[in-house]
N, C-alpha and C positions, 0 to 999 in steps of 0.2 A: 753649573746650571744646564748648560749644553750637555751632558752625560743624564743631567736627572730627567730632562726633555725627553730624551731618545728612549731610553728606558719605560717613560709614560707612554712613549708611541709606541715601543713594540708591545706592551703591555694591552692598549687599546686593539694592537690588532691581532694579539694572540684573540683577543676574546671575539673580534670577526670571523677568525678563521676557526674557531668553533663554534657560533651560531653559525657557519652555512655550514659545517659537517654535525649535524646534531646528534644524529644516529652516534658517531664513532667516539664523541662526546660523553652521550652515556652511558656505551660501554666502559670506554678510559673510564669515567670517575665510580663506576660503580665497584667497579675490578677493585681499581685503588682501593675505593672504601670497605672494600669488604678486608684487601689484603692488609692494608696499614693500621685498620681498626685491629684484627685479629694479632696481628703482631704486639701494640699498642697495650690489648687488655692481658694478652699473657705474660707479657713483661712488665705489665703493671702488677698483676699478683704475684710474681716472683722476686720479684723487687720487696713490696710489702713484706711478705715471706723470708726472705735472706738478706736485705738489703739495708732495709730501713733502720735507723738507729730506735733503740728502743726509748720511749719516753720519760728515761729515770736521769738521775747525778750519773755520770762515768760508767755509762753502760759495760765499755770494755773492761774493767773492774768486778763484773760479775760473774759465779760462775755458779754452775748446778750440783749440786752431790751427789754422785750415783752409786749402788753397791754393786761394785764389781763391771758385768757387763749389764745389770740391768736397768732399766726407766728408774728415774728417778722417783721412787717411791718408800717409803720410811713408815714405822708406828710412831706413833704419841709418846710412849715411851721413849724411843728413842731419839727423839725431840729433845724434851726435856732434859736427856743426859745429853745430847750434844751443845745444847744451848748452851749449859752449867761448864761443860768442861771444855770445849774447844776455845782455843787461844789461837789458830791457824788463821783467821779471818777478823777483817774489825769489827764486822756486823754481820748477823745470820739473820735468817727469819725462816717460816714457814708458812704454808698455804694449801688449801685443799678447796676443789671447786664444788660446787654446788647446783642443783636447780630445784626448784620450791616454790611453792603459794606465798603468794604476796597479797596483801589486803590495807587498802587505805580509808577502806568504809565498810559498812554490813552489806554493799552493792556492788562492789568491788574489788574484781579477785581474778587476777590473772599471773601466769607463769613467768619468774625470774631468773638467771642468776645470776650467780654470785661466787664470793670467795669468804672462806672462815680465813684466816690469816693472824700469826701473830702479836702481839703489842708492838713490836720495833718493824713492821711490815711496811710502813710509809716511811720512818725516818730511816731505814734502812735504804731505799731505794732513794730518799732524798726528793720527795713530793710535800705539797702543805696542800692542803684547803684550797679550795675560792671562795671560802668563808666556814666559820667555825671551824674546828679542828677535824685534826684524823686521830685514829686511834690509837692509845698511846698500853704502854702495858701495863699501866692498873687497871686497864678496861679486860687484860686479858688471866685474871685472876680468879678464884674460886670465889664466889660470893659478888664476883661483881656485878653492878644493875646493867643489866643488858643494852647492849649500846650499837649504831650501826651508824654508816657513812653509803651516804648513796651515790653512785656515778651521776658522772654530768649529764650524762643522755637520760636516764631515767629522771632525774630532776627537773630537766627542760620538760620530759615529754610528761609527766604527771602536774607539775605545780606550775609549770609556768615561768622557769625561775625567781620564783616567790621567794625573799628571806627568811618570810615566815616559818618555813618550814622546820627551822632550828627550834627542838623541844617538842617537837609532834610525834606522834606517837603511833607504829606501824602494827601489825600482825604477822608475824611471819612463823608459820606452821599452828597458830591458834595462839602465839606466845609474843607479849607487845614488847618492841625495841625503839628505843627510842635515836632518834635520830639528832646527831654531834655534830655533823658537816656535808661538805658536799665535796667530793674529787677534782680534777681539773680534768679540765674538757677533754686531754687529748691520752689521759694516765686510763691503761687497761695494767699495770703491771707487768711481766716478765713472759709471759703467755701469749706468745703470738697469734693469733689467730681465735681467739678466746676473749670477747669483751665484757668482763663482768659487769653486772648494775647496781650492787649491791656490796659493800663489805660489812663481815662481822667478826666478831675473837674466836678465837680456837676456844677457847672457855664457852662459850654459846653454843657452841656445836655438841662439846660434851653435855651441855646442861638440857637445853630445847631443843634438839634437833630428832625429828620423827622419823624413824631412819625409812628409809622407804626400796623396792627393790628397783633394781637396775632394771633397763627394756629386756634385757635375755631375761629376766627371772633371778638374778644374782644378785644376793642380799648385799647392800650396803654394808658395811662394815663399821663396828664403832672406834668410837676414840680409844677408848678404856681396856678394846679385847689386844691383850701384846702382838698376836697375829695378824692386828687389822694396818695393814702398809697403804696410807691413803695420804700422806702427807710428800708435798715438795719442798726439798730444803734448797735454800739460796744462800751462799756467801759471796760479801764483799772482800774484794786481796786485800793485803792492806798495802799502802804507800809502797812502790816498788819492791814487791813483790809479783810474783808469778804463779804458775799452773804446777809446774814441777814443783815449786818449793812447797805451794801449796799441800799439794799431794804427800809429799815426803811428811811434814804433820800428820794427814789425815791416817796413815799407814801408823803412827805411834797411838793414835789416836783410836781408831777404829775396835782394836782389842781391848781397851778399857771400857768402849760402851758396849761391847758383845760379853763383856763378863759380868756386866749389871744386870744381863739381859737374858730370860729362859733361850734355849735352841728352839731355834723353827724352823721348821721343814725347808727344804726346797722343793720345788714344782716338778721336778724331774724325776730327781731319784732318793730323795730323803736324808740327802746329807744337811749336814746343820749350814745355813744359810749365814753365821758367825763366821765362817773362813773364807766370806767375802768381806775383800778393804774398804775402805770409802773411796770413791774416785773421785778428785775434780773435772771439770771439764764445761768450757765455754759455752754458754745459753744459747740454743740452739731455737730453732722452730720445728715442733716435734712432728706437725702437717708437713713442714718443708723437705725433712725427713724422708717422711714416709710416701711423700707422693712426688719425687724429687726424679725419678724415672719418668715418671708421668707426666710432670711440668716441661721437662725436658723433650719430650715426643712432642707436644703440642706445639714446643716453641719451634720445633722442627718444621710442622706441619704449615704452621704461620708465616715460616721462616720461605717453605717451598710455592707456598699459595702465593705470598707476596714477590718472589722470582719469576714466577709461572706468569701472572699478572703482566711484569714487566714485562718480558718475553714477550708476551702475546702485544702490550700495547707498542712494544718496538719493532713488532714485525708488519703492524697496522700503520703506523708512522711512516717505515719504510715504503708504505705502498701507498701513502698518500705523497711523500715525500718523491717518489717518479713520477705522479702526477702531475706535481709541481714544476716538474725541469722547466717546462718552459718559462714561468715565472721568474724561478733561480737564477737561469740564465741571462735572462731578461736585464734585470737590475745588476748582476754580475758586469754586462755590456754597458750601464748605465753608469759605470763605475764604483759602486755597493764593492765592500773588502769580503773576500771570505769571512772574516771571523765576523763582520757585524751582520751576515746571513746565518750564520752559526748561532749568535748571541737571542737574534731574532726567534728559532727554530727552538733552540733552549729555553724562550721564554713560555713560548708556546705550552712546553714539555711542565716548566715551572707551575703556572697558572692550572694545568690539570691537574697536580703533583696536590695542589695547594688546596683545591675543592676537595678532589680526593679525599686529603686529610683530614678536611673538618668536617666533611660527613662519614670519616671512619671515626672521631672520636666519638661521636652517636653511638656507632656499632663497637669502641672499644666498652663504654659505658654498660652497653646492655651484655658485652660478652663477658664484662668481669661476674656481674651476677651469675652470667650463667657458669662462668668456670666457677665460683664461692660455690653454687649449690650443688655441683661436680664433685667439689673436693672434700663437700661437708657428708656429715654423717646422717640419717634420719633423725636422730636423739641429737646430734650436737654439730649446729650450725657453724661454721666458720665466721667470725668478722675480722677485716681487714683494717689498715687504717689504707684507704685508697687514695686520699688529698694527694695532690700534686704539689711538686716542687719542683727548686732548678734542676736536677738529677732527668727526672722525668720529662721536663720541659725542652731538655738538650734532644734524649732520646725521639720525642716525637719529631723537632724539628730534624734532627738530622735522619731520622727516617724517613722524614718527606723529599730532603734534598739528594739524599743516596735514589729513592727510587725514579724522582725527574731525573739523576744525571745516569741512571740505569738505561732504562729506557727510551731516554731523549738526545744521549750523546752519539749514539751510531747512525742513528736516519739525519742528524742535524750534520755530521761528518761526511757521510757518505752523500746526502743530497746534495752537497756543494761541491764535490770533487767530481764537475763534468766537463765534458767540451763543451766549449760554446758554441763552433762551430757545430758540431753533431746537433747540438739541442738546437739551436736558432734554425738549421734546416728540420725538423722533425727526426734528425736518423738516430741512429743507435748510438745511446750514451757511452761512454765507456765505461761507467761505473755499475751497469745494468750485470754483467757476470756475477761481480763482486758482491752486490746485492742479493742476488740469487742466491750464492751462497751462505749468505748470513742467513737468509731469512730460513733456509733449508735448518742450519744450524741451530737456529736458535727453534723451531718445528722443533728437530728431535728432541733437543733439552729438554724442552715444554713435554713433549711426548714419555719420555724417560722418568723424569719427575711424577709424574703424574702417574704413569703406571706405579712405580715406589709408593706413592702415598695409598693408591687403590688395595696394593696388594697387603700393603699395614694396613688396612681398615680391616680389609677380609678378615688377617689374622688374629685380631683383636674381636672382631664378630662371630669368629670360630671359636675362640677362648671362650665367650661370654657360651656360647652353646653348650661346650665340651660342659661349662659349670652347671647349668642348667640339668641338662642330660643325669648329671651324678645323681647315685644314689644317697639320698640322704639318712637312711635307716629309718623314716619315719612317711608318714603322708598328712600333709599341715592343710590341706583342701578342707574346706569343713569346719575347722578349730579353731576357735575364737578361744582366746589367753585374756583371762581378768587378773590382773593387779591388784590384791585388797590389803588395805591396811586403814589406821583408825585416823579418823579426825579429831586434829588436836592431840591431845596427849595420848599415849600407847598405855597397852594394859601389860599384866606381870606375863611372862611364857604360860605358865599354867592356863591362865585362863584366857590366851590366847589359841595354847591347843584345842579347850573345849571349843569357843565360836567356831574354830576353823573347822573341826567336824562336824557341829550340827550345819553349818555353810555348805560342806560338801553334798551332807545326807539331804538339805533343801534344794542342790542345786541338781540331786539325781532325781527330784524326784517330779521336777517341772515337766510339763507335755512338749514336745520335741526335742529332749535330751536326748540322744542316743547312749552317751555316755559321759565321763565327767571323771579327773582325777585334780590331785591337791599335791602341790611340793613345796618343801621347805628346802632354805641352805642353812649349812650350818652356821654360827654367830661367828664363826674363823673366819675369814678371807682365805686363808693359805689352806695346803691340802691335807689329809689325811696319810698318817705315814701305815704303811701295812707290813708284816713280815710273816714268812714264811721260813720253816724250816726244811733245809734241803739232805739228803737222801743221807750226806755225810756227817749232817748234824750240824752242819753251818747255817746261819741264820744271815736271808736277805732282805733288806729292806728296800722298796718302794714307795714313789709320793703317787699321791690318787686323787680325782675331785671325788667332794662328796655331796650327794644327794639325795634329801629324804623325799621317799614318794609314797602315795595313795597305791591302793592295788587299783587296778582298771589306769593302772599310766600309761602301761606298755600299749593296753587296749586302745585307749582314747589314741594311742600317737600310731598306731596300728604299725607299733615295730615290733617285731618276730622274739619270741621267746624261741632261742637257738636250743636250750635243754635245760631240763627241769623246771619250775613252774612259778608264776607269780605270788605277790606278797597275802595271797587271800586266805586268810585268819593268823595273820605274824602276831597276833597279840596286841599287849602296850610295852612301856616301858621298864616292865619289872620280868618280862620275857625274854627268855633266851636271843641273841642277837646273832639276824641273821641280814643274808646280803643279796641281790643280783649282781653279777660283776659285765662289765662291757664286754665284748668279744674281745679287745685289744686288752683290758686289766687281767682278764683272765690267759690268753697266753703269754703274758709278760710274769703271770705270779705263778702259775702251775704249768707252762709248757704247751704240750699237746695230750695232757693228763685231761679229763671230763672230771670237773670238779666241785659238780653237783655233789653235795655230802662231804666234800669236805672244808677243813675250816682253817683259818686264818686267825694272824694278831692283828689288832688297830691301836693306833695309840691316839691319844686325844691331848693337846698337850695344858688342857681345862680340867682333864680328869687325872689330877696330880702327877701327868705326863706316864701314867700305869699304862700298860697293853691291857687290852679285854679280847676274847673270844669270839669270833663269828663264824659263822658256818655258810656256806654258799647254799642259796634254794635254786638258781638258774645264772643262765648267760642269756644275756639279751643282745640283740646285732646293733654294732656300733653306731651310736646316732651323732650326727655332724652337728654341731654345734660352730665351728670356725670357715671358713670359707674352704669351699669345696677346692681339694688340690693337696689340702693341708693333711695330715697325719691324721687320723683320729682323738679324741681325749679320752684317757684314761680313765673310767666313771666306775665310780662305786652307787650303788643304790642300795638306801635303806628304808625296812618301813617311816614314814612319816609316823608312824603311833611307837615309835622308840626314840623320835629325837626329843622330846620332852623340854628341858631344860637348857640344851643344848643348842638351838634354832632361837632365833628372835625374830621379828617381825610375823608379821601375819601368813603371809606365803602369796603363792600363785596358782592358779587354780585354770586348767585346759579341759572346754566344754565341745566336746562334739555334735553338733546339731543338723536339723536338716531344713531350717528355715532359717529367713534373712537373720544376718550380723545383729542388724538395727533394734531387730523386733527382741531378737534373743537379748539381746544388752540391755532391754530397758525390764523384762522379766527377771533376768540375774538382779539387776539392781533394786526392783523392790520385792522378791524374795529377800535379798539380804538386810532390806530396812527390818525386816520381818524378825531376823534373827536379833540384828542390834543397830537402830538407826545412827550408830556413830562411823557404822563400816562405809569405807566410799573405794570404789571397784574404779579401777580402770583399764578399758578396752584395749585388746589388740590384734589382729587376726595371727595366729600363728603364723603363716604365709611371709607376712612382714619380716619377722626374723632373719630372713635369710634372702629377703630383697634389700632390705639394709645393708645386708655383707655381700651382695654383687652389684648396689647402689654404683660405684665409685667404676667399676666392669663396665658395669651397661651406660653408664656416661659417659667413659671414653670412647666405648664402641659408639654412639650414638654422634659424637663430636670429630670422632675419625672418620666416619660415614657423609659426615656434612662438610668437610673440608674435601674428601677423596670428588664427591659429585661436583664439588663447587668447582675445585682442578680440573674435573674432566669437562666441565661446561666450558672453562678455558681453551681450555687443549683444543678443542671441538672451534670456539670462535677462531683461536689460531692458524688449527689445519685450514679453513677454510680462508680465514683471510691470504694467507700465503699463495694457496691455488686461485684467490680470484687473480692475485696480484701479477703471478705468474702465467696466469690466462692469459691477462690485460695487456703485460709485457710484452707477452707470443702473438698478439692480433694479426701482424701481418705474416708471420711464420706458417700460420695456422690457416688463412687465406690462402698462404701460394702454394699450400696442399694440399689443400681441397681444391683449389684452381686446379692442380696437375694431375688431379683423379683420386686424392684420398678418401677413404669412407670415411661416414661418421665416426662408424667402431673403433677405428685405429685412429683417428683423433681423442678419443673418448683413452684409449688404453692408456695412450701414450702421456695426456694429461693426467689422468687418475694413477699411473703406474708409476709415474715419476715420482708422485705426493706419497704412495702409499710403502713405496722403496724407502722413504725417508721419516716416515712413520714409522715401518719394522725397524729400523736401525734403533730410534729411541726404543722401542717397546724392547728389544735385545736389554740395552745400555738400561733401563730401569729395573727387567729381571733381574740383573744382575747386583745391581745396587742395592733391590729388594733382598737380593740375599744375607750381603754381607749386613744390612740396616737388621734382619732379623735374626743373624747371630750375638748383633753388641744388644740387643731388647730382648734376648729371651727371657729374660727375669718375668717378662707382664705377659707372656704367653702362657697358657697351661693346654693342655691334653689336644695339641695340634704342634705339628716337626713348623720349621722357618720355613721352608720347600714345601708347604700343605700343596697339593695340587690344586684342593679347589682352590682357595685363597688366589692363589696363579693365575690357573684357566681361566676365572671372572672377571679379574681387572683385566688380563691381556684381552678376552673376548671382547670385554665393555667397550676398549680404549680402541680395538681394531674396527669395532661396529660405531663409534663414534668418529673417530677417523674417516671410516669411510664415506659414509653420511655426509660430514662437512666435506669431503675431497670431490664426493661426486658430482653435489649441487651445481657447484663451478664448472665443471668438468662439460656434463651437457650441456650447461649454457657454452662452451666453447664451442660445442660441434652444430651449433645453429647460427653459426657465424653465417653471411653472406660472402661469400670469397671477392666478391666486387667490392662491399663495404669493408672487408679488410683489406685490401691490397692498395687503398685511399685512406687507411687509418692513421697510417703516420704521415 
């Protein structure tokens, strides 16, 4: 009771000796809350991201199939033959994402998704219901009545959690499915980062799914085409069993399903994509992945912001904690132990620690969103599961008591190690050197750090420029991209070609067109193999994207016909076939040969995998399509009036105009009612394209930029608090030289030169750290060295013209000292 007593009392007077210091109050908590939140939300998404167990049976039992080194992506086909013949696993499944129109009324219609997934896709994972069933594999059969299961979130947020909902009946793409059950609240499936709302069968997908194009313009791909790889396959090990053992099956295995199966290109060079094995390999989080650099800098940055914090509120502590001596000493003589002066001092430190913290979980809260909308893509959001547990629970806590006994252990140590004699007269503590020193030290750190984080923002802000800067082969100012395809059910190719051309010829012919082209992808996924015969009579093959396009493409995108000339009268489909090749396909297939006029093999592996003939009309200058930094793609263009049969869906269509987005979008759309009121267009400025793909760029520059200032507003309360302290310290030093004839000047140099000697030491110790920090991250740099000058010169200038700033404030108020009122200060 005596111990819980005392504890109450220090408790009650920590919170004294912060309402009379309010000022220093909320800086401490604010610092905290900014550094402990920051900390807090990035470790909570990477936690989610790598940590978390997944919500299935025996997650560690899971693994992903991959071919060879690629994503894990598969056909339908070879689905079906791995289902039937693999004996390597107890249970497989498969799954492919989705997003679509959902409708639960004639007034109601908004975007979902989802996943198509196999019949054994929940008992494989070892999920049930929270009423009604999940989908079993008669649902995922030819002929079967279409059936769905809806996530728990989508169920809460439409019905109510209403029971009722079992046997109602949805719309999903113009086609009703009837709804068998509902998920469990906490089940997304194996897909980190991806929370589906919706499941359906693989069977549905082939049967009702309107396939629609991707945001770049890239055609969906069907179940049915062999070349369409859209499927993730999942096995369970079985009963001890492993990776390796696994593997050593799928290596027996793999050539029996590539002999069932035609040859498909590869992406690169056209070798057959069959002489890759099937891999096993542990379920990964394919965001964790791929932003795993990223996460990692951030945590760094969280990691430095919350040091620097410390830092700074340990060197403010210090300098209230000299303040104190007299106090200290006081109850010291009064008979008080050092450590329950100690204990007292560290409660003080506790109780900040503890505000701190719960006003950083606010800012952890609001920073996870903003990191989720960092990491996600324009087209495909991230979701997390971000609930808390004990894992998380620890972490917050012991982050809070690492940072009190950071910052609360050296001034609660040092303030108690005085004379008593010295303090009780007013004279020089002995502990005063020692002090000095720390707080000099812990300046630079703070100084050092700070320049490091400044000089990573820069470089990370030069990157996002260097991307910008690039040439893209195109000018997207201007061009607005419609998306068209049919409501409800799709029509045959044929008479999908005709709409699309009288679509184009209505949409040339609107007033503020400038110009206007139409492209198709081919119904493949995978690429186009070409060959060429060389001088010896050897024959090479390459893989190529393929793209059919409108004449006026190049126009509309106002990229440079390098030689020979656009598609303008290629004919249709019973004409001779001819091609633009990219600046890149073209010196990868002929060299430094000019290959206008001459001609090339294609193979098509839909056109009983024969070559046909094509002849080059031009090279066009390579247009980016991947994030700037990246290679070029290899592009073939064809007339769009020769894919014919070949192309499915409706296409995309890029309008050059010279009036608003808004105005033109609602023109394009009822010109097209015009053509056929079932077409339904959707908007996107060209532009978009390629802020989508430096999205993720310009968010970490933006969030490196906001931790680099948040640092240097530190660094800045730092340097200053240290010089007042070290002013306050010198009162009488500073008195009896000005008493003995000192000018203001040389008081002034002497304090400010001292602070700014221990300033350049850090700003040294951070360039240097910036260095080696920007040889292990050159991976997230592009088109700027780790040594950019400017990147350098701007945080150094920043952090010296900050420094100074804070050094000098203090500095003049030293030299307007009264030499009488000092030399009676102590």
């Amino acid at each position: 009771m005596d111990l819980l007593h005392s504890i109450a009392e220090d408790i009650r007077f920590a919170f004294r000796m912060m309402k009379r210091s309010l000022g220093l109050t909320a800086m401490a908590v604010l610092s905290l809350a900014l550094g402990i939140g920051a900390t807090i939300a990035i470790f909570s998404v990477i936690y989610a991201l790598a940590l978390r167990s997944l919500p299935v049976q025996r997650p560690d039992q899971l693994v992903e199939v991959a071919r060879g080194d690629e994503i894990n992506l598969h056909s339908y086909a070879e689905w079906k033959l791995f289902r039937d013949k693999q004996d390597v696993f107890s249970d497989v499944l498969a799954y492919n994402r989705f997003d679509t129109d959902f409708h639960i009324g004639p007034a109601n219609q908004q975007a979902v998704s989802g996943l198509y997934v196999s019949g054994d896709y929940f008992r494989a994972l070892g999920a049930q219901a929270v009423f009604g069933r999940v989908l079993q594999p008669s649902d995922d059969q030819p002929g079967a009545p279409p059936v769905c299961v809806l996530a728990y979130g989508l169920w809460r947020r439409l019905y109510s959690q209403s029971r009722d909902v079992l046997g109602r009946a949805i719309l999903v793409n113009g086609n009703e499915f009837q709804i068998v059950g509902v998920a469990p609240r906490s089940f997304f499936g194996v897909d980190i980062g991806h929370t589906p709302e919706i499941f359906m069968p693989l069977e549905a997908e082939r049967t009702y799914r309107d396939y629609q194009p991707f945001s770049n313009g890239r055609q969906t791909p069907s179940l049915d085409d062999p070349g369409g790889t859209i499927l993730s396959f999942v096995g369970r090990l079985k009963p001890g069993a492993n990776v390796s053992q696994a593997n050593a099956g799928l290596q027996v295995l793999a050539p029996e399903i590539y002999k069932a199966l035609p040859p498909r290109p590869d992406r690169s060079n056209g070798q057959s994509v069959a002489r890759r094995p099937f891999a096993a390999r542990p379920l990964t989080s394919e965001a964790w992945l791929q932003d795993m650099d990223m996460m990692l800098l951030l945590m760094i940055m969280a990691a430095v912001a919350l040091i620097i914090a410390c830092a700074n509120l340990g060197n403010l502590l210090l300098a209230r904690a000299t303040k104190r001596q007299g106090e200290i000493a006081t109850r010291l003589a009064l008979g008080a132990s050092r450590w329950r002066l100690v204990r007292q001092l560290l409660t003080e430190s506790f109780a900040l620690s503890v505000i701190g913290a719960a006003l950083g979980l606010l800012v952890a809260r609001w920073g996870t969103q903003a990191l989720l909308s960092a990491l996600s893509w324009p087209d495909f959001t991230i979701s997390l599961d971000l609930s808390w547990d004990a894992k998380l629970v620890v972490f917050a806590v012991g982050l809070t008591l690492f940072s009190a006994l950071l910052f609360g252990l050296t001034p609660a140590l040092g303030a108690t190690q005085i004379s008593l004699n010295s303090a009780m007269n007013n004279g020089v503590t002995t502990g005063k050197g020692r002090n000095r020193l720390t707080n000099s030290a812990l300046v630079a750190v703070q100084v050092a750090l700070s320049v490091a984080l400044l000089i990573s923002a820069g470089l990370l802000a030069r990157t996002l420029q260097a991307f910008l800067a690039q040439d893209l082969g195109y000018d997207p100012k201007g061009v607005l991209g419609a998306q068209a395809s049919w409501q409800g059910s799709g029509e045959n190719p044929h008479r999908e070609a005709a709409v699309g051309e009288e679509l184009l010829r209505t949409f040339r012919s609107l007033p503020g067109i400038t110009s206007a082209s139409w492209s198709r992808l081919s119904s493949s996924y995978w690429l186009s193999q070409l060959a060429v015969t060389e001088p010896s009579g050897s024959e090479r093959r390459i893989g190529s994207y393929l793209i059919f396009v409108s004449s006026d493409f190049f126009r509309t995108r106002r990229t440079p016909i390098l030689a020979g000339g656009d598609f303008t009268g290629a004919g249709s489909s019973t004409s001779f076939p001819v091609a633009i090749l990219s600046e890149d396909l073209a010196k990868v297939l002929f060299g430094g040969v000019n290959p206008v006029g001459l001609r090339f093999r294609e193979n098509d592996s839909r056109v009983n995998g024969q070559d046909y003939t094509v002849e080059v009309v031009g090279i066009a200058k390579d247009i980016q399509y991947r994030k700037p930094g990246y290679a070029p793609l290899p592009i073939l263009f064809r007339p769009v009036s020769q894919c014919d049969s070949l192309c499915s869906g409706m296409g995309s269509y890029e309008i050059r105009t010279v009036g608003p987005f808004a105005e033109t979008a609602k023109r394009l759309e009822a010109a097209a009612a015009t053509v056929d009121p079932r077409i339904v267009l959707r908007f996107d400025p060209l532009s978009n394209a390629m802020n989508g793909v430096l999205h993720r760029n310009r968010a970490m520059a933006a969030i490196a930029t906001t931790f680099g200032l948040f640092v240097g507003l530190l660094a800045m309360i730092g340097v200053y608090g240290v010089t007042s302290y070290a002013t306050a310290e010198r009162t009488r030093e500073i008195g009896i030289r000005m008493a003995l004839g000192a000018q203001r000047g040389n008081v002034l140099r002497i304090v400010f030169g001292e602070t700014m000697w221990t300033v350049c030491i850090g700003v040294a110790l951070g360039a240097g750290a910036s260095v080696v920090a920007g040889s292990i991250f050159r991976g997230m740099i592009w088109g700027v060295k780790p040594t950019d000058p400017l990147s350098f010169g701007f945080a150094i200038c920043l952090m010296l013209l900050i420094a100074g700033i804070a050094a000098f404030l203090p500095a003049r108020r030293a030299t307007r000292v009264d030499p009488m009122v000092a030399l009676r200060f102590e």
